[in-house]
C-alpha positions as CSV (number, residue, x, y, z in Angstrom):
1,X,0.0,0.0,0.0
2,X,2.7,2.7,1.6
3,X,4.6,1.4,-2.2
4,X,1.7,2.3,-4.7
5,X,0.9,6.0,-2.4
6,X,4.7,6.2,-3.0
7,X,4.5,6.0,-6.8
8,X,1.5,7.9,-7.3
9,X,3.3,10.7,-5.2
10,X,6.5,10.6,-7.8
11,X,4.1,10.4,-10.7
12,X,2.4,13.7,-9.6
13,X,5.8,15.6,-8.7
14,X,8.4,14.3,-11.2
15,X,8.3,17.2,-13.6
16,X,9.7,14.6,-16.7
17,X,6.7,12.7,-16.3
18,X,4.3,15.6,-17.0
19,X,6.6,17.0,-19.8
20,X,6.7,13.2,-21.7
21,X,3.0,12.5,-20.4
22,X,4.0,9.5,-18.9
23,X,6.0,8.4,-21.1
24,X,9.5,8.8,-19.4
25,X,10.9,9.5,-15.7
26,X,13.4,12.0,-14.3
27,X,15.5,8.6,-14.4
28,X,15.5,8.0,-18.5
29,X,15.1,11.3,-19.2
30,X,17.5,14.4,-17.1
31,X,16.7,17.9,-17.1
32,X,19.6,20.2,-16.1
33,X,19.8,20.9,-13.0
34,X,19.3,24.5,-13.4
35,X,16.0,23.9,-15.7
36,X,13.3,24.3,-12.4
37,X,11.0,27.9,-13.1
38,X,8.0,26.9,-14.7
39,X,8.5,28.6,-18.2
40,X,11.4,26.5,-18.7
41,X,9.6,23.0,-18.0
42,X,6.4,24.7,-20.1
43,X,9.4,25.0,-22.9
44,X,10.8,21.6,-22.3
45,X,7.0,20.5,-22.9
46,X,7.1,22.0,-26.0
47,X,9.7,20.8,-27.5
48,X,9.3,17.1,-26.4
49,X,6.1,17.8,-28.3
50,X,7.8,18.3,-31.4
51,X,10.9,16.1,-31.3
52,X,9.5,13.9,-28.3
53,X,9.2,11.0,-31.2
54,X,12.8,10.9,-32.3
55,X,14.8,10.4,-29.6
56,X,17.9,10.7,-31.5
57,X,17.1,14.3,-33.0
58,X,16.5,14.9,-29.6
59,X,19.4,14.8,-28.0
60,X,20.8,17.5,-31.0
61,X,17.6,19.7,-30.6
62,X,16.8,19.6,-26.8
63,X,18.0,22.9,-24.8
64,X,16.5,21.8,-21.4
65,X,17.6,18.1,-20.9
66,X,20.7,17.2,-20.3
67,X,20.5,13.6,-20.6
68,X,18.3,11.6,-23.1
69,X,18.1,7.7,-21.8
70,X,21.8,8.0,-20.5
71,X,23.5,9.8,-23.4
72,X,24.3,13.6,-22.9
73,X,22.3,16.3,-25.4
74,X,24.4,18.5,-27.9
75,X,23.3,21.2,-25.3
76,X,25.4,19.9,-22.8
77,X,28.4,20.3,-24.4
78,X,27.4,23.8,-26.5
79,X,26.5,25.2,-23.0
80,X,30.0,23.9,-21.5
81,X,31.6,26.4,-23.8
82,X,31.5,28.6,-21.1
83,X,31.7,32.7,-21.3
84,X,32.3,35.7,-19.0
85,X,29.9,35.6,-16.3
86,X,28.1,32.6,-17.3
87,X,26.2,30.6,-14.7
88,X,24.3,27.3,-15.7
89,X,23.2,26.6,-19.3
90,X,20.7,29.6,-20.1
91,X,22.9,32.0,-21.5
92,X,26.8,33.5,-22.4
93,X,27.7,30.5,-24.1
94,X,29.8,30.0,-27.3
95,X,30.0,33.4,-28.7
96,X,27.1,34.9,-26.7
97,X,28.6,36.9,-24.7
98,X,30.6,38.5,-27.1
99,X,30.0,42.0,-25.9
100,X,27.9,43.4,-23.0
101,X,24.7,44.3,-24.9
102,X,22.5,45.1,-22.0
103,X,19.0,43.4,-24.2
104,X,20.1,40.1,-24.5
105,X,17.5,37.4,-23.9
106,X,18.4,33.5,-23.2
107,X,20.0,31.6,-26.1
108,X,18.7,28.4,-24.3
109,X,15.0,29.4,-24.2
110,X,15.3,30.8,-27.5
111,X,16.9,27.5,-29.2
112,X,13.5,26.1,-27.3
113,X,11.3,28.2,-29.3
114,X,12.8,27.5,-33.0
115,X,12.3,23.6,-31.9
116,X,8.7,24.5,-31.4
117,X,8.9,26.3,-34.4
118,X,9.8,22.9,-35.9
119,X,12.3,24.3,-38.3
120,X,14.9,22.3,-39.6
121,X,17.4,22.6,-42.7
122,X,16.4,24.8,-45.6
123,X,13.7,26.6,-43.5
124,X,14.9,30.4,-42.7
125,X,14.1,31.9,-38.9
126,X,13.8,35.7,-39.2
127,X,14.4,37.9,-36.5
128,X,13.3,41.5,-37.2
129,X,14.8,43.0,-34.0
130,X,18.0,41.2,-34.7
131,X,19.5,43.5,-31.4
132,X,23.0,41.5,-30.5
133,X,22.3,38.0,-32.5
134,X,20.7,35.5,-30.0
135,X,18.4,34.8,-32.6
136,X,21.1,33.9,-35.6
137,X,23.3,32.5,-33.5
138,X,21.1,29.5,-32.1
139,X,19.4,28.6,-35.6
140,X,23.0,29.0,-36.9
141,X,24.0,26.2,-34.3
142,X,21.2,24.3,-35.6
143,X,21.4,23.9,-38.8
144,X,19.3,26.4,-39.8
145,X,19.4,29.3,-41.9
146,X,18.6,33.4,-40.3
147,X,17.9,36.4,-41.3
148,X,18.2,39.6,-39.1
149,X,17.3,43.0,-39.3
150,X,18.6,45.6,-37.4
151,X,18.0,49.2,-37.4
152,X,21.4,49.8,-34.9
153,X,24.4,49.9,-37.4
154,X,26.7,48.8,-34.8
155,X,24.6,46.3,-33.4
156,X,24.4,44.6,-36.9
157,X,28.0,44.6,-37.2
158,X,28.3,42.8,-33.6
159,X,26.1,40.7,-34.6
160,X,27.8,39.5,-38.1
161,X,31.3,38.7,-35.8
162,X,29.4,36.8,-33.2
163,X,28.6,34.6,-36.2
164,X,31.1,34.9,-38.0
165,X,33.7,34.0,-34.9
166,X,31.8,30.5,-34.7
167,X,33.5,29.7,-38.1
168,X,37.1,30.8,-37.1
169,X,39.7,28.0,-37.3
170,X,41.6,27.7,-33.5
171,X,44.5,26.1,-34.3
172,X,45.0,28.8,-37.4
173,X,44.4,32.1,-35.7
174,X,46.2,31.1,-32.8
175,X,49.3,30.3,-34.6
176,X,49.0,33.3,-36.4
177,X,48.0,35.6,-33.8
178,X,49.9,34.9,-30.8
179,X,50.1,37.2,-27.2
180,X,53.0,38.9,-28.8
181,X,51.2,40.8,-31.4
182,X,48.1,42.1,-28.9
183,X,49.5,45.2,-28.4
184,X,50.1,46.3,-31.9
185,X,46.5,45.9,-32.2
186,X,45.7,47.4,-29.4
187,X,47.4,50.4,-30.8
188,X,45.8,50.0,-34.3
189,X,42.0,50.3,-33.4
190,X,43.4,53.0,-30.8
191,X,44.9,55.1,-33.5
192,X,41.5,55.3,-35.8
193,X,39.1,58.3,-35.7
194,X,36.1,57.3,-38.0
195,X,34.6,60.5,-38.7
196,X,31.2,61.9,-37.0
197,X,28.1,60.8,-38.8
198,X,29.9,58.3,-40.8
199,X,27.6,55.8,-41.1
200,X,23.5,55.6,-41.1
201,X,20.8,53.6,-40.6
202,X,20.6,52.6,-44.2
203,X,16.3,51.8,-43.9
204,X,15.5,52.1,-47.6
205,X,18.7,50.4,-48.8
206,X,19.1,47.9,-46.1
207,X,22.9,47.1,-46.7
208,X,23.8,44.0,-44.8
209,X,26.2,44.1,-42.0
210,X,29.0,42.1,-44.0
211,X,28.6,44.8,-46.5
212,X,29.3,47.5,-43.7
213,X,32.0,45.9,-41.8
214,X,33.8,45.7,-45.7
215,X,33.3,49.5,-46.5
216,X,35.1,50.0,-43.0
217,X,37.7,48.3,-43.5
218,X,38.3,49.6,-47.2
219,X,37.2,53.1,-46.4
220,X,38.2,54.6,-42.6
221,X,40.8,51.9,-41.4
222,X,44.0,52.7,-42.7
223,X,46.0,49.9,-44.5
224,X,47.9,47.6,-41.7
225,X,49.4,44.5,-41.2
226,X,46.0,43.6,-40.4
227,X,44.3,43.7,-43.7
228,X,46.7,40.4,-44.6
229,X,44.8,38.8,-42.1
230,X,41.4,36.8,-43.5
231,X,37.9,39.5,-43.0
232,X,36.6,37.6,-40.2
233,X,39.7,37.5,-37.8
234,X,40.5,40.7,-38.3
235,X,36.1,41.4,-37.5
236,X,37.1,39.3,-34.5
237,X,40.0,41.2,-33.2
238,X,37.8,44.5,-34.0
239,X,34.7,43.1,-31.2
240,X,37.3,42.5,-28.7
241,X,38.3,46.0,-28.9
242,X,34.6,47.2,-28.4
243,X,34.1,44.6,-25.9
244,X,37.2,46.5,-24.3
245,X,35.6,50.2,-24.6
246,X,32.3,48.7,-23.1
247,X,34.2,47.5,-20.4
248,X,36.7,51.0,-19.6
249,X,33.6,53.2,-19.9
250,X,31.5,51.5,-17.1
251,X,34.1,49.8,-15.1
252,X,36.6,52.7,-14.8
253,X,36.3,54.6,-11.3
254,X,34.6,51.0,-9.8
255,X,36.6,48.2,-7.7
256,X,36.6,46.2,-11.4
257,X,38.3,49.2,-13.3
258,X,41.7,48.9,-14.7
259,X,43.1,50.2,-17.9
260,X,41.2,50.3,-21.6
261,X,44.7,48.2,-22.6
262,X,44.4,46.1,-20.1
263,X,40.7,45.1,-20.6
264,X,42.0,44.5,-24.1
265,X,44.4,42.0,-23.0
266,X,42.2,39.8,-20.7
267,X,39.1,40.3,-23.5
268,X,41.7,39.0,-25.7
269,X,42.7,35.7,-23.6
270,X,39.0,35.2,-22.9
271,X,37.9,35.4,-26.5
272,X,40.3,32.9,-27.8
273,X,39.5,30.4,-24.9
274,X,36.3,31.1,-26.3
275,X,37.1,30.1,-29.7
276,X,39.2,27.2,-28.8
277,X,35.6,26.0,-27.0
278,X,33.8,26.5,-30.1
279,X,36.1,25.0,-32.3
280,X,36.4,21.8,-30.8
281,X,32.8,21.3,-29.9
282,X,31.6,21.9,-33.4
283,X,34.2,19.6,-34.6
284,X,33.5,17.0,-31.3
285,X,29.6,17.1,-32.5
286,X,30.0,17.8,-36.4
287,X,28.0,20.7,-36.2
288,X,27.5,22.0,-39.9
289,X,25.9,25.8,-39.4
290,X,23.0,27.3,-40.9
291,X,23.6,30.5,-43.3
292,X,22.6,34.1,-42.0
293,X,22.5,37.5,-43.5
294,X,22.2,40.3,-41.3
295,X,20.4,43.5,-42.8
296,X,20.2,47.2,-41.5
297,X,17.2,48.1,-41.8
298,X,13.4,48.6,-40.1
299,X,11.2,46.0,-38.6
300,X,8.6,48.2,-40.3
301,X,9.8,46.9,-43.6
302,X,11.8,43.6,-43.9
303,X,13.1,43.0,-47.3
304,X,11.4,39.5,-48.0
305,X,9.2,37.8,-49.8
306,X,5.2,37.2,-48.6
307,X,5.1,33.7,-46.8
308,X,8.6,32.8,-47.2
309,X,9.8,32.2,-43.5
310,X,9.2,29.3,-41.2
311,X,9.2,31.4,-38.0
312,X,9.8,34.5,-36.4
313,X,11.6,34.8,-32.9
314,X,12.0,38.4,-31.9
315,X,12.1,41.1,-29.0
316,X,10.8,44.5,-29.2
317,X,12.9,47.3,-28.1
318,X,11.9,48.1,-24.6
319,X,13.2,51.7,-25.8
320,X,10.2,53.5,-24.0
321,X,11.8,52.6,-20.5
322,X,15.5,51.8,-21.8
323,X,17.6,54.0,-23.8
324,X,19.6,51.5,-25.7
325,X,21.6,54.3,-27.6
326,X,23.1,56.0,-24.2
327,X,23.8,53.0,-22.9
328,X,26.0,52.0,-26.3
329,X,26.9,56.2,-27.0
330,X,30.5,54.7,-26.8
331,X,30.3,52.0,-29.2
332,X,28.4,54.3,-31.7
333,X,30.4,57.3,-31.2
334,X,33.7,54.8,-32.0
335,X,31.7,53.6,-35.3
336,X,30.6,57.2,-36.7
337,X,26.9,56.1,-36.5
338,X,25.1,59.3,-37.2
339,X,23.3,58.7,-33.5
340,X,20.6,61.4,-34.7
341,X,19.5,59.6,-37.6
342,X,19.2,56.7,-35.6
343,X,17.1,58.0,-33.1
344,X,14.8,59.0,-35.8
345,X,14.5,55.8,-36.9
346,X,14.9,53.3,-33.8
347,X,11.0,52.2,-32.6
348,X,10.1,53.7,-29.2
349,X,12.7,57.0,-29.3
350,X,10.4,58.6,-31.6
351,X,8.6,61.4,-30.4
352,X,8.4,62.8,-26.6
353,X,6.0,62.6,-23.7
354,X,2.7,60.5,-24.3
355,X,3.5,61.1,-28.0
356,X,6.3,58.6,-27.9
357,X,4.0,55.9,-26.3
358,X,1.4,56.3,-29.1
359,X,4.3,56.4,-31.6
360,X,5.6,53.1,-30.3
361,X,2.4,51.3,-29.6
362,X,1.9,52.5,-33.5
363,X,4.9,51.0,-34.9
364,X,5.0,47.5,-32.7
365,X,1.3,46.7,-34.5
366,X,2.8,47.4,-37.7
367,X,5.8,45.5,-36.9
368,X,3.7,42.5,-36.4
369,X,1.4,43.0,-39.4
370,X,4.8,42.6,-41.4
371,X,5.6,39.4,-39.3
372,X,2.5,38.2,-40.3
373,X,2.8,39.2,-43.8
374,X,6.2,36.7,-44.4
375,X,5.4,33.7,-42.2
376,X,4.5,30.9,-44.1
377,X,0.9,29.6,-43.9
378,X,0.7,27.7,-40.2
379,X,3.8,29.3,-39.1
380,X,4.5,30.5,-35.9
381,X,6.0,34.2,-34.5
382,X,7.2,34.1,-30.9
383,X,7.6,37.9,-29.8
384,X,9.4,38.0,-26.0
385,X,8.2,41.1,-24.7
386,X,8.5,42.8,-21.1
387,X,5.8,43.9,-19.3
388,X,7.2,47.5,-19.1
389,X,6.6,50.4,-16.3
390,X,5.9,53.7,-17.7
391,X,5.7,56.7,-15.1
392,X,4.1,54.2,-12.5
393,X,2.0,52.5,-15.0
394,X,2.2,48.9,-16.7
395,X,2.0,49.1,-20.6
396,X,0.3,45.8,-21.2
397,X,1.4,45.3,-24.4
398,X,1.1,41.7,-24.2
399,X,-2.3,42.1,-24.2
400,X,-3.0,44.5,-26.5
401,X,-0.8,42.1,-29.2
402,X,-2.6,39.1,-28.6
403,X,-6.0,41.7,-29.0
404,X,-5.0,42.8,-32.5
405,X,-3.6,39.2,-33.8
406,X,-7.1,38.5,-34.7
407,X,-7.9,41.5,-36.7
408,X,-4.1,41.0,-38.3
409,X,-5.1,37.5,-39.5
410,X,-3.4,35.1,-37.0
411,X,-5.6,31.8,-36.0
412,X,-4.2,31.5,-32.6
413,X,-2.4,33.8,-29.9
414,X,-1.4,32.9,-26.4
415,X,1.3,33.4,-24.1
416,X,3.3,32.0,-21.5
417,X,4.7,34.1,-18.6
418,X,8.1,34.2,-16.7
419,X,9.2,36.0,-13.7
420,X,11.6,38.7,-13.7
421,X,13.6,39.2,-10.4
422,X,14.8,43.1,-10.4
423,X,15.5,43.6,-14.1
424,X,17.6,46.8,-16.4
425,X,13.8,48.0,-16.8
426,X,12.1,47.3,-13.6
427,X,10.0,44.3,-15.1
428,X,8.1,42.5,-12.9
429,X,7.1,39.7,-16.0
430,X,8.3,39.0,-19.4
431,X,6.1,37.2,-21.7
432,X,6.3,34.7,-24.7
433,X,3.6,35.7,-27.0
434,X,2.9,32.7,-29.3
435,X,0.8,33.8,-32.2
436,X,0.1,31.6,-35.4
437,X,-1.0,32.7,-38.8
């Protein structure tokens, strides 16, 4: 008797048998140990749903279990390439936490989403608020082609080396470039001044960020012995030294400060340890990755095709209660981003006063009417959105989306909700807005 209460207690509390329905334990079946808020087993749910069947594309798909009938998921070893300031397996992986962009969501819960998604080789994920590459970077790791737009110039061009970094050869560019040659790079990006107002938001145009990150190099960085080095190292080398100026303008004056060349030095150790990690895991695992192109341009307008995308994972700007251009003045001001022009452009800095909330509330709708306007028939877009404070108030927003998905043509909306503990923009909730056309 005391045996079968036993049982029935386990079957009620062991979260694996809810997300299989029945079908596995917590004993065949291992989430990671860190895998315990409820959004996170809702997303595990999900994407047993979809891959639940084949066990063995499980254990390359899964981002929430660690261990699939006693062999260890491709996320387990992805997530052990560990980055600055990671802790468990959500987030700062591989090359995610290639520079301290303060919107960055959780490349685990988003590799969770494009599994619901159900999107496998030769389907294309767009993100249309590409921000620092999340996104790209997890369908990338999946086999599975991206495209990003971003209205932020720089952003875009952090973006394309996050990528492109994942491609880099270790036991080349360390050969190459060894600890001896760090400070004459150092010096190098020191030594440019890209003039003011350089480079815009190119919205009717959209010219990609590889495009961008070639006219720089051909146009305001003097010839060095760098340009014999192949595009994407020398892209590589280029992010450390932003990662570096990120670092010296916050840090400097705090009990972490030291000296811009110094944070240059230990970005530099980091990245390669980094790119050691990424190297050998994809070769360990036999990862082939997805193509990407990364466009600058507006969410307003994405430059594709009607019904030619298989999903759409995305963030808004929280721009009404976060102003992403201060926080990056340093990067921009490095880059000769005309910082006006963006702010005419970037979704929730126009206007002032209530007029930017109407302005924003205006442009997320017709965001999402051009989301809906590319996804294929029965598609899904996945919009992560805070529930953002405004003078004392809660926007809603997460409502008011899933109140005009039926007037935009999408069958189904829903959401799922996760906690926020503190938060850059005092949220109390972010939400996963599921909405299918």
């Amino acid at each position: 008797m005391l045996k079968e209460i036993a049982k029935d207690i386990k079957s009620l509390i062991d979260p694996v048998i809810w997300i299989t329905e029945g079908r596995f334990t917590s004993n065949e079946l291992r989430l990671f140990d860190d895998a315990r808020q409820l959004y996170e087993l809702q997303l595990a749910k999900l994407e047993f749903l979809r891959f639940g069947d084949d066990l063995k594309e499980f254990v390359r798909r899964t981002s929430y279990f660690e261990e699939i009938l006693g062999k260890k998921s491709w996320h387990y070893f992805i997530s052990g390439v560990k980055g600055k300031g990671q802790i468990g397996h959500t987030n700062q992986y591989m090359t995610h936490w290639f520079y301290p962009y303060k919107g960055k969501f959780h490349g685990q819960m988003i590799k969770a989403l494009i599994n619901f998604i159900e999107a496998k080789e030769g389907d294309l994920i767009l993100d249309p608020y590409l921000g620092s590459g999340t996104t790209l970077i997890e369908s990338s790791l999946l086999g599975i082609d991206g495209y990003g737009v971003e209205i932020n110039p720089a952003l875009a061009i952090v973006s394309q080396i996050k990528l492109d970094s994942l491609k880099i050869n270790y036991e080349e560019i360390s050969t190459e470039i060894d600890f001896s040659k760090v400070y004459k790079v150092f010096e190098y990006f020191s030594s440019l001044k890209i003039p003011k107002n350089s480079i815009k938001p190119t919205v009717e145009d959209c010219l990609t960020a590889k495009e961008l990150l070639e006219i720089l190099w051909e146009s305001f960085f003097p010839s060095s012995f760098l340009h014999d080095l192949p595009f994407e190292w020398r892209n590589f080398l280029l992010l450390i030294y932003l990662h570096a100026l990120s670092d010296y303008t916050y840090l400097s004056g705090t009990k972490k400060g030291k000296s811009f060349q110094q944070f240059f030095f230990d970005n530099f150790k980091e990245y390669m340890k980094t790119i050691e990690g990424c190297w050998n895991v994809m070769n360990q695992l036999g990862i082939k990755l997805g193509d990407y192109e990364i466009v600058i341009g507006s969410a307003l307008d994405v430059k594709l095709k009607d019904e030619s995308v298989k999903g759409i994972v995305t963030s808004p700007p929280y721009s009404i209660a976060l102003d992403y251009i201060k926080n990056d003045e340093h990067l921009l001001n490095y880059l000769g981003v005309d910082i006006g022009e963006l702010r005419n452009h970037m979704i929730g800095l126009k206007g002032k006063g209530k007029e930017r909330l109407v302005l924003y509330e205006r442009d997320l709708k017709k965001s999402i009417e051009e989301m809906f306007r590319v996804l294929e028939p029965n598609g899904w877009a996945i919009i992560v959105l805070g529930d953002i404070s405004i003078d004392g108030s809660r926007t809603n927003f997460n409502r008011k989306i899933i109140g005009w998905s039926k007037d935009i043509g999408f069958e189904d909306a829903w959401q799922l909700e996760r906690a926020i503990l503190g938060g850059f923009a005092k949220l109390r909730f972010e939400y996963l807005i599921f909405l299918q056309k």
